[in-house]
Each structure stands twice: as C-alpha cells, then as structure tokens.
N, CA and C of each residue as an Amber inpcrd file, in Angstrom:
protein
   261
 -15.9940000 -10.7440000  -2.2640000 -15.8540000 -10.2700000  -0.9070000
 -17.1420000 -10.5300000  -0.1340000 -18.3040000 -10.0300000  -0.4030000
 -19.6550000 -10.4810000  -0.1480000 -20.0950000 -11.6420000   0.3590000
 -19.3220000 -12.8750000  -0.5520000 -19.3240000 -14.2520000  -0.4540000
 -18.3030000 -15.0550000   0.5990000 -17.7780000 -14.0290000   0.9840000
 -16.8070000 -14.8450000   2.0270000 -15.2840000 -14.9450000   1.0060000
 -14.5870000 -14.3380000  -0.2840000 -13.6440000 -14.9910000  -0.7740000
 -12.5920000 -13.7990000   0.1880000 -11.1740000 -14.7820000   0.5640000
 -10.3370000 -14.3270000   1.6030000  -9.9380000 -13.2080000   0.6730000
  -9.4810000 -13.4000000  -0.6870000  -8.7820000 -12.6460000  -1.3580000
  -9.5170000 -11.6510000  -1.9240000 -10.8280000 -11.2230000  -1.8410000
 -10.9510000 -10.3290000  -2.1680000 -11.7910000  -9.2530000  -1.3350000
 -11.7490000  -9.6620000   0.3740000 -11.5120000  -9.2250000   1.0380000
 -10.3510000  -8.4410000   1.6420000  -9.3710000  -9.1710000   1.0960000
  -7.9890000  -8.4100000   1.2350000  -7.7030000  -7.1380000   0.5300000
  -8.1320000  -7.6610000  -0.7170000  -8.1990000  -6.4300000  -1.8000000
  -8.8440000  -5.4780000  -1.4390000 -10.2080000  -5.6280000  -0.8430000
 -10.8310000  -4.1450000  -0.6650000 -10.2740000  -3.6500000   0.3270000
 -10.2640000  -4.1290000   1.5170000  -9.3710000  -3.8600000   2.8640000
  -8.3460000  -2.9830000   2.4760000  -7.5850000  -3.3090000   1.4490000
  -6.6480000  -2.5490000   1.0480000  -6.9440000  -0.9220000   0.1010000
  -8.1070000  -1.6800000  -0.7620000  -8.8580000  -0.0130000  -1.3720000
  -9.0370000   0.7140000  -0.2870000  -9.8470000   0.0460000   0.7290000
 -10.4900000   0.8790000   1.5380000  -9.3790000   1.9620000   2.1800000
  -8.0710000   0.9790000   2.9450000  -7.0610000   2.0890000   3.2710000
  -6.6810000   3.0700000   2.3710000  -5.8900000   2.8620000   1.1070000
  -5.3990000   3.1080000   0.0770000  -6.1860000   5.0670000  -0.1710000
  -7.8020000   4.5540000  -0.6340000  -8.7060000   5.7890000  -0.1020000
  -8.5670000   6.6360000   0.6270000  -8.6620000   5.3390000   1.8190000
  -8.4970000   7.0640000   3.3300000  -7.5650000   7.6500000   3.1810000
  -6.5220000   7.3160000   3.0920000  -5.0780000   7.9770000   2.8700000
  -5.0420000   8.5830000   1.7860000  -5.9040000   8.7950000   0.6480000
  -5.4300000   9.6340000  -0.2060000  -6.8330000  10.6250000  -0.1890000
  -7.7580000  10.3400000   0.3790000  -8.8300000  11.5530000   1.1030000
  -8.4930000  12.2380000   2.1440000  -7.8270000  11.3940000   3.0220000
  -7.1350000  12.4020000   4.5110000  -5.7380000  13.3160000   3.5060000
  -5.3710000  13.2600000   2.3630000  -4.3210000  14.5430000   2.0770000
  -5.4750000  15.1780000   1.1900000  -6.4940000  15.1200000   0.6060000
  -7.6450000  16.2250000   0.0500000  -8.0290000  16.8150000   1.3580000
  -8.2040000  16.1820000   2.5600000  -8.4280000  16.7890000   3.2070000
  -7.8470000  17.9010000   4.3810000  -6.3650000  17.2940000   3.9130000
  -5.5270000  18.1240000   5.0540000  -5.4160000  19.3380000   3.8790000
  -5.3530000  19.1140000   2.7000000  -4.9260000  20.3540000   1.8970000
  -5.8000000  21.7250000   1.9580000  -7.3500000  20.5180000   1.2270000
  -8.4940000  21.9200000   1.1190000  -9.5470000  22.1920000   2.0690000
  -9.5230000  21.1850000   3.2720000 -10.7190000  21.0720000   4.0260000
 -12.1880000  21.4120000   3.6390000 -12.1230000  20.2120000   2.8090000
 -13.4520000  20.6730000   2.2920000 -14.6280000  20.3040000   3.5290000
 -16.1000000  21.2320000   3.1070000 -17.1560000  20.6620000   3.9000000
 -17.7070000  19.2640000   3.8480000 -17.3600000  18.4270000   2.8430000
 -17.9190000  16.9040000   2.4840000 -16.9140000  16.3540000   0.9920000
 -17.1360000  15.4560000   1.2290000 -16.2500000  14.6490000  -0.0010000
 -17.4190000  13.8110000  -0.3310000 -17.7340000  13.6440000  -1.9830000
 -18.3840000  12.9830000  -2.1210000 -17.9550000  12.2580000  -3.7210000
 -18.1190000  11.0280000  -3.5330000 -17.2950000   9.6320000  -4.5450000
 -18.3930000   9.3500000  -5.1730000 -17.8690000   8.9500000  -6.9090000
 -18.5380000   8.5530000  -7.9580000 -18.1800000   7.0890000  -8.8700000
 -18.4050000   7.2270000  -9.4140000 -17.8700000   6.3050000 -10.2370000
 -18.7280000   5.1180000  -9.5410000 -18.3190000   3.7890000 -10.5700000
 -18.6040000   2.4210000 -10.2980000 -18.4420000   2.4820000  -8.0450000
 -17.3170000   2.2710000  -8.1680000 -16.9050000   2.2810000  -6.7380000
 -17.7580000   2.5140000  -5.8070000 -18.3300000   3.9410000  -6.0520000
 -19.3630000   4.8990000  -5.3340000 -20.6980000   3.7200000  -4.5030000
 -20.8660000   2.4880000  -5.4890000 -22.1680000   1.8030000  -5.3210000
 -21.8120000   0.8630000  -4.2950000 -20.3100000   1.0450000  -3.5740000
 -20.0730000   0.0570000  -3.0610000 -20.4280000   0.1060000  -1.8470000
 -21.4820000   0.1410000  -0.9080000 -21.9900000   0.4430000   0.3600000
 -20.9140000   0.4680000   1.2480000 -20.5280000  -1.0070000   1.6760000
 -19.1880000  -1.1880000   2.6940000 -18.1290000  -0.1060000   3.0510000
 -17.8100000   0.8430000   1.9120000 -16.8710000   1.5070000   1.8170000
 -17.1900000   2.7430000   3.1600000 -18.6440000   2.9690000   3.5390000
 -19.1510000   4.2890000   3.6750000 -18.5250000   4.2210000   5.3540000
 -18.9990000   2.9240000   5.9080000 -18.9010000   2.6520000   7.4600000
 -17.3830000   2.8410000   7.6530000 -16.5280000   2.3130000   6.9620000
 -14.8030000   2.3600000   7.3480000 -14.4390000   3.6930000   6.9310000
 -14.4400000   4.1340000   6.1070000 -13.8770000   5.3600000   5.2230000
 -13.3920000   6.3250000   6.1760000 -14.6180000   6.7260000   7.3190000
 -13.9890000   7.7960000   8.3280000 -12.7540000   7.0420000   8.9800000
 -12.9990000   6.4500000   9.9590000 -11.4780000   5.7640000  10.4000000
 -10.5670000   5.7170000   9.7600000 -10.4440000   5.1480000   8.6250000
  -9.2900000   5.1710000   7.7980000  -8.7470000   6.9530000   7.8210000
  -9.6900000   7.5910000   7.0380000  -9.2120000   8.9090000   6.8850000
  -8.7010000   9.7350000   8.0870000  -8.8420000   9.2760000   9.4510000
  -8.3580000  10.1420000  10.6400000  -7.0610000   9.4730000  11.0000000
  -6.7750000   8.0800000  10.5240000  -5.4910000   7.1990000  10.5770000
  -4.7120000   8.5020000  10.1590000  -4.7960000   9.0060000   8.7090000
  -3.7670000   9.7650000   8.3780000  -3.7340000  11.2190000   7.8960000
  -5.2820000  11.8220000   8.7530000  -4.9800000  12.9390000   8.8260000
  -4.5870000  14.0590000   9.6670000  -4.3370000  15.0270000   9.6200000
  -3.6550000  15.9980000  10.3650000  -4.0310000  16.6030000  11.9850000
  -3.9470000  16.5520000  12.4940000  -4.3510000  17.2240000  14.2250000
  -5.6030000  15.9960000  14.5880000  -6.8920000  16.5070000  14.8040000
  -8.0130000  15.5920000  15.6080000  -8.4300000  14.6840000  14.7440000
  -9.6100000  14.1180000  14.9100000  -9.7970000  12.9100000  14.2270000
 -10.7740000  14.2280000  13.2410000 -10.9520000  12.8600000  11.7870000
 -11.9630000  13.6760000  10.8090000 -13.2090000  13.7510000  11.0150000
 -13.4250000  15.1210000  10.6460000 -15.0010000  14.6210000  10.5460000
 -15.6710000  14.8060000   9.4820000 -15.0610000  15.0630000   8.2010000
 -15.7910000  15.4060000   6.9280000 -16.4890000  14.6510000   6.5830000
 -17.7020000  14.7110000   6.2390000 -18.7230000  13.4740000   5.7730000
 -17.8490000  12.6740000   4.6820000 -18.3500000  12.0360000   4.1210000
 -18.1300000  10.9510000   3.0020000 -19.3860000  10.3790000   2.4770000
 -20.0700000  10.5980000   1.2130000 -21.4010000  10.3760000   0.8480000
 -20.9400000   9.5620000  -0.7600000 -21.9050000   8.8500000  -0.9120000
 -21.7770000   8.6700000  -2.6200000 -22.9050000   9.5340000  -3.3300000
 -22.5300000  10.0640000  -4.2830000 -22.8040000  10.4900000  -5.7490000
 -24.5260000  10.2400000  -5.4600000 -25.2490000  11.5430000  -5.5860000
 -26.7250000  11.3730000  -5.5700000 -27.0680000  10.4540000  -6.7980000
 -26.2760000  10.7130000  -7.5700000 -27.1620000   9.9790000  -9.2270000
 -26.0550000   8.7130000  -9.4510000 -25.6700000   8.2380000  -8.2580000
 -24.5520000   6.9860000  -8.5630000 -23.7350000   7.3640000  -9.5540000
 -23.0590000   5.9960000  -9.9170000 -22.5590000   6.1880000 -10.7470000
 -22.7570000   6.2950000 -12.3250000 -23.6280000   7.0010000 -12.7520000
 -24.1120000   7.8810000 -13.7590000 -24.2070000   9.8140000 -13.7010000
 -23.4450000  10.0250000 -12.3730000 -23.5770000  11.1920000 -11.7970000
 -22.4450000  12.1010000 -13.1020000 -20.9590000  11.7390000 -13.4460000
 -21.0640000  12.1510000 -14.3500000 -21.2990000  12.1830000 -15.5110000
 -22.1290000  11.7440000 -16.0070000 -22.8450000  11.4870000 -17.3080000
 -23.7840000  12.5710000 -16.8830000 -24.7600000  12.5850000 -16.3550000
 -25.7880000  13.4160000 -16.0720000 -25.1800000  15.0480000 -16.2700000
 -23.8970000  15.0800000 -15.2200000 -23.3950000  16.3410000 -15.4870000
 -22.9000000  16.4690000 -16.8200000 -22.2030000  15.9480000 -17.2050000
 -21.6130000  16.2690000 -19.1480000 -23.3290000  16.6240000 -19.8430000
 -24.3530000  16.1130000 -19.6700000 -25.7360000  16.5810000 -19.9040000
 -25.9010000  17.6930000 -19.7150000 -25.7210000  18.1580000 -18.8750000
 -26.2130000  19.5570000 -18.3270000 -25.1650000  20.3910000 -18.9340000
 -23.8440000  20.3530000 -18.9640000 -22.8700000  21.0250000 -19.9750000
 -23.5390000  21.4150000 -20.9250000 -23.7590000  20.4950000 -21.8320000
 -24.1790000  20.3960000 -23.2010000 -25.5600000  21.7070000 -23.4850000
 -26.2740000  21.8500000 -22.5980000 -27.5370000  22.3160000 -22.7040000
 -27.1510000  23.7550000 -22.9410000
C-alpha cells in the first residue's frame, strides 16, 4: 500500500471501513471515553487520520468524537500486560 500497489490499497480501504463500523457499534453500545487498538495493526499509522470519519459514517445521532489512539507499548502491549498478571 505504501508503495503505490492498487490492491492493497483496496484492502486497507476496506479494513479501514470494516473497523469504523465495528468501533461505531462499541461505541453506540458503551460510549466509551477513548478506544484504544493493539495488536500488529495498532503500528499502522494511516489508520489513525481516517478512523474518525469512518466511525461517524455509522454511528448513532452527531458525528464521533471518541479519540482513537494506538496501544502505548505497541504491539507488545499485551504481552507486557500478561507480565504484570503474573507478578
């Protein structure tokens, strides 16, 4: 995608919706104060700028405004936590 390939621009285009729409129903349910994403994914910068739009496409009354942040400890965030379990 980075490189210019059409197809995998398409693909994320499509994560990217795919996401909002399934963060705008976390968010119509629990309204949380912030949503914040882990995993591999999490490292993916691009995601951060679209994510709101997408999520007000399909959520409930005004547009969103819940933040959207990645994972302070990336994606090693849960590993770190199963650490702290353990202790």
């Amino acid at each position: 995608m980075r490189h210019g390939d059409a197809q995998a621009l398409e693909t994320f285009n499509r994560y990217v919706s795919r996401l909002g729409r399934a963060l705008a129903q976390v968010i119509n349910l629990l309204d949380p104060d912030c949503i914040v994403l882990g995993g591999g994914m999490s490292n993916v910068q691009e995601i951060y700028p679209r994510i709101g739009e997408e999520i007000s496409k399909y959520s409930f009354g005004v547009k969103a405004t819940t933040p959207v942040h990645p994972a302070l400890h990336g994606d090693s965030s849960g590993v770190r936590g199963a650490a702290w379990l353990c202790r």
